[in-house]
C-alpha positions in Angstrom: -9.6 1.4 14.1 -7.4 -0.6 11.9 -4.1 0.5 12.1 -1.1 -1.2 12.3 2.6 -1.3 10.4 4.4 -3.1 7.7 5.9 -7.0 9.7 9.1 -8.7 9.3 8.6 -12.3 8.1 12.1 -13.1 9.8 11.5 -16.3 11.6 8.6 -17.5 10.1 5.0 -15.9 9.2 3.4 -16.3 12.6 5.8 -13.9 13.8 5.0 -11.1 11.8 1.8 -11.6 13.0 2.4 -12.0 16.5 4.8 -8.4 16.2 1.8 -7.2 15.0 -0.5 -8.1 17.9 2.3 -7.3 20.5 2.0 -3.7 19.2 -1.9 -3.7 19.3 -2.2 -3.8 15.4 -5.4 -4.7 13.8 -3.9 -4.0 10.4 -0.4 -5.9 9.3 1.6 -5.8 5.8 4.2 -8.2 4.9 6.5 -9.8 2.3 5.7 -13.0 1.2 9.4 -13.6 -0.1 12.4 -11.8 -0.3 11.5 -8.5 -1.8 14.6 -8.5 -3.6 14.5 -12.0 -5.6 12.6 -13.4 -8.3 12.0 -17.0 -7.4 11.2 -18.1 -3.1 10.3 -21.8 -2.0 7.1 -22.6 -1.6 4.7 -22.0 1.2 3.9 -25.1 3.0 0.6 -26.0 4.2 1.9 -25.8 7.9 3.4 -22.2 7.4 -0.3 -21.1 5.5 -1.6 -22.6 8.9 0.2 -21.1 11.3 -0.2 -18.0 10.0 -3.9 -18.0 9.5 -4.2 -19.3 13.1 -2.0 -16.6 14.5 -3.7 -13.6 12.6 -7.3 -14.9 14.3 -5.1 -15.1 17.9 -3.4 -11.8 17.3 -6.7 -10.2 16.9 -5.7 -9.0 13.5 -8.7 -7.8 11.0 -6.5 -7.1 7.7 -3.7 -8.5 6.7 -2.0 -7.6 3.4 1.2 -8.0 1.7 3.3 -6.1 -0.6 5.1 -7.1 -3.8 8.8 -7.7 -4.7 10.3 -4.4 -6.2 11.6 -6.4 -9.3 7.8 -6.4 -11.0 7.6 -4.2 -13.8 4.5 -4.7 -15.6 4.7 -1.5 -17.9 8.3 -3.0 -18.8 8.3 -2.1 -23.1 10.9 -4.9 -22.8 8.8 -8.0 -23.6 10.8 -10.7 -21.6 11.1 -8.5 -18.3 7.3 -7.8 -19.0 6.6 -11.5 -19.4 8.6 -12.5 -16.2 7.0 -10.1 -14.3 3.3 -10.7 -15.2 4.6 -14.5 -14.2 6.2 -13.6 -10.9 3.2 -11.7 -10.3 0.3 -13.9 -10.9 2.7 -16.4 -8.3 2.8 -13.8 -5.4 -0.8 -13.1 -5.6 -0.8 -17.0 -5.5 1.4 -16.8 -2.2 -1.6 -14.3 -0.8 -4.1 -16.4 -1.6 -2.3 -19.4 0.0 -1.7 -17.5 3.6 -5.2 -16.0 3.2 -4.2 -12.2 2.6 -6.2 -9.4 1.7 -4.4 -7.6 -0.9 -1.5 -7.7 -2.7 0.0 -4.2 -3.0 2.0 -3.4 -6.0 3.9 0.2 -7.5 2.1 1.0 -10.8 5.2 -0.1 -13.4 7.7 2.3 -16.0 7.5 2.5 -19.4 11.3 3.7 -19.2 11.9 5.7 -22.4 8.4 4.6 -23.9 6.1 7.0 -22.9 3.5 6.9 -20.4 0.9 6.4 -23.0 2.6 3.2 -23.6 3.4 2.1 -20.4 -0.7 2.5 -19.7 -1.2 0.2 -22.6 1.5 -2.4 -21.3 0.1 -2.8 -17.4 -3.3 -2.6 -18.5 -2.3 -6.0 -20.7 -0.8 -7.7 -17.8 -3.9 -7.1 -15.2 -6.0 -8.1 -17.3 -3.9 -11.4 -17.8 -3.2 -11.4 -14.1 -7.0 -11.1 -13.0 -7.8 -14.1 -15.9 -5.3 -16.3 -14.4 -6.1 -15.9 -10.9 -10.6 -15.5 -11.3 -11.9 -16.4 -7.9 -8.9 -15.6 -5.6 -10.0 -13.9 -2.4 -6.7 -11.5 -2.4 -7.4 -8.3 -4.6 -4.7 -6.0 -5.7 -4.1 -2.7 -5.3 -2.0 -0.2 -7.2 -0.1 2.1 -4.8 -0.1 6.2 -5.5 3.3 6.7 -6.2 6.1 9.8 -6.0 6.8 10.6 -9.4 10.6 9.5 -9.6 11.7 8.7 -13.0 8.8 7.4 -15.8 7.0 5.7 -12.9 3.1 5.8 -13.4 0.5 6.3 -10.2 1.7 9.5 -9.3 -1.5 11.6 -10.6 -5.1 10.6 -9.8 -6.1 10.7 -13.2 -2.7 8.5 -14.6 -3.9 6.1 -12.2 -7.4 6.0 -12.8 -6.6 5.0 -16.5 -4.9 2.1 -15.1 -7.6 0.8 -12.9 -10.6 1.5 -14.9 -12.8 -1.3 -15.8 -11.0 -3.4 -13.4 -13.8 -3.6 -10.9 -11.8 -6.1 -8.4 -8.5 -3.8 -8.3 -8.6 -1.1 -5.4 -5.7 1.6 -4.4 -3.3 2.3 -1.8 -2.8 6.0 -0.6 0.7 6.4 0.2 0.9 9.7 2.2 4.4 10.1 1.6 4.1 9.8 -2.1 1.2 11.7 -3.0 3.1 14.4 -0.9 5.9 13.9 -2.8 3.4 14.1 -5.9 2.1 17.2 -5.4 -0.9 17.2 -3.5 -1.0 19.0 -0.3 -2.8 17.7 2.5 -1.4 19.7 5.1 -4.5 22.1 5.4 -8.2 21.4 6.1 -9.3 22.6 2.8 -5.7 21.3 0.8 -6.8 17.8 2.1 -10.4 17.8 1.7 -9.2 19.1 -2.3 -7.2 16.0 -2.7 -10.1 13.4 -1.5 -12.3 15.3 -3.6 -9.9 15.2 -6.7 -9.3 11.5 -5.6 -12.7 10.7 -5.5 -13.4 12.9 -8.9 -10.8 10.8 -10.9 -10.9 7.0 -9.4 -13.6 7.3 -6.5 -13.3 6.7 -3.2 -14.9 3.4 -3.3 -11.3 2.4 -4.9 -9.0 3.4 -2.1 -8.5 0.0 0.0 -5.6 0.9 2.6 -3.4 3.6 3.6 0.1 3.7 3.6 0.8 6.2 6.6 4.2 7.8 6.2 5.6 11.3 6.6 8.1 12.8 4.2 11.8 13.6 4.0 11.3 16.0 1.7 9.0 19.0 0.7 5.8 19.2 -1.5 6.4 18.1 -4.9 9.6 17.1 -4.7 8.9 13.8 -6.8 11.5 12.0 -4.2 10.5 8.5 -2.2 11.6 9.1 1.2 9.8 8.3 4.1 10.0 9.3 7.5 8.3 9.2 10.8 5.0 10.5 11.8 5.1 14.1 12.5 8.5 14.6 11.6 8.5 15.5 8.3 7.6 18.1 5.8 3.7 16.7 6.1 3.3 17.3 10.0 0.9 15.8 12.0 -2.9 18.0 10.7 -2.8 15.8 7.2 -2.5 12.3 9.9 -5.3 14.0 12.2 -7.6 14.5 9.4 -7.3 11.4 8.0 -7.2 9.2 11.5 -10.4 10.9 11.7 -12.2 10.6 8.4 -15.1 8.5 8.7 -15.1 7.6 4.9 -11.9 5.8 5.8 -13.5 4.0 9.3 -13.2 0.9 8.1 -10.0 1.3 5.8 -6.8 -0.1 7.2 -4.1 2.1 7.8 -0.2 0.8 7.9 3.0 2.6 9.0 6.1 2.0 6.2 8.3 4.1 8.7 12.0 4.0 8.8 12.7 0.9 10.8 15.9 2.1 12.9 15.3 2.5 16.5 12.3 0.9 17.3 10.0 3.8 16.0 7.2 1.9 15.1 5.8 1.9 18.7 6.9 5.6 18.8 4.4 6.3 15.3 1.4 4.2 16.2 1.4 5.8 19.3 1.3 9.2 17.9 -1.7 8.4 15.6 -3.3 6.7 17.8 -2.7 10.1 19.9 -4.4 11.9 17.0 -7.3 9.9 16.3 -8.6 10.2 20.2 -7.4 13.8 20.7 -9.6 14.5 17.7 -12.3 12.6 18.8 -12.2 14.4 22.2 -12.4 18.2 20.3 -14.9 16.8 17.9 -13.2 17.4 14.7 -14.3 14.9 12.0 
């Protein structure tokens, strides 16, 4: 099973992966900077190192990081686009450097542009992304997203536009947000629909690691707010069915829970919970 949560870098690298391990994760995301700023110093061959070393220690299987929220690569404005395709081609550079699996990234906006246009913009900068970076190990993957505002991922087929003919780009499933999105996985049949539809418009070869997150708010509400496991308007059958998917075996599955309180420990335990309860009943 690889599951595990999103790591504080606080301190150091090694300690997000030695949080990680602490909680029994087999699965980590991190920063690799400040999500918040542009430029970050360097990683240093020691930091890479220590890292590396603590991930194999930790017993961690995939680790993965996600970008800074300034990257807009559907940006119509040409020097935000142009400083964003930059910063990006650097932080995938920062994965490749601490050996990371993917870099996970929210599909861009076109802003007032049209989503038509935005398509045309990101598809510009992977493409110039994946030329300046041929044979990095770290992969990225576009993350299904809500729906606020002119923001692209939010509908399979949107995102399969964005992804196609890009054989070395995967997706992230963000629970929360294809909630959010519209797609309702609370039922048996409503969450064998969406795989289907999923697999139907980008295939499920594409979908590369879970974001496991409940939702604040109801079905197709279009709004990005996470909560805990269980606890939200998704409930625990859509986590059951997916802890227990055997297409998604081998597909690593990370909390982006609220942070107060400690919950992470709380949430892993409760799909953890799920997965063997499952198991148990025999449900797939």
């Amino acid at each position: 099973m690889l599951l595990g949560a999103h790591m504080s870098i606080a301190g150091g690298y090694h300690l997000a992966a030695e949080k990680g391990g602490a909680l029994g994760c087999t699965a980590i995301q991190v920063f690799t900077k400040n999500e918040r700023q542009w430029r970050a110093k360097p990683i240093s061959d020691e930091e890479a190192s220590r890292f590396k070393s603590a991930v194999t220690q930790q017993g961690i299987k995939v680790a993965f990081a996600h970008d800074t929220y300034l990257h807009n690569l559907a940006s119509p404005n040409p020097e935000l686009w142009r400083k964003s395709v930059d910063a990006f081609t650097e932080e995938l550079g920062r994965c490749e450097r601490l050996g990371l699996d993917y870099l996970v990234s929210h599909p861009g906006s076109p802003m007032t542009s049209g989503a038509d246009a935005g398509i045309g913009r990101m598809r510009e900068a992977l493409g110039e992304i994946l030329d300046r970076t041929k044979g990095y190990r770290s992969r990225i993957l576009l993350e299904t997203t809500a729906g606020q505002g002119a923001t692209l991922g939010s509908r399979f087929d949107e995102m399969a536009k964005l992804v196609q003919g890009f054989d070395p780009i995967g997706v992230c499933f963000d629970t929360c947000h294809v909630f959010a999105a519209g797609y309702d996985l609370r039922t048996r049949p409503g969450y064998d629909g969406v795989m289907a539809e999923f697999d139907k418009h980008i295939g499920l070869d594409r979908l590369r690691a879970f974001h496991m997150n409940d939702s604040k708010k109801d079905l197709g509400c279009r709004v990005d707010r996470h909560e805990h496991i269980g606890r939200g308007f998704i409930g625990r059958d859509a986590f059951k069915f997916i802890m227990n998917d055997p297409r998604f075996a081998a597909v690593p599955k990370v909390l982006e829970t609220p942070k107060e309180n400690d919950m992470d420990p709380v949430n892993l335990a409760v799909l953890r919970t799920l997965a063997t309860s499952s198991e148990k009943a025999g449900v797939r």
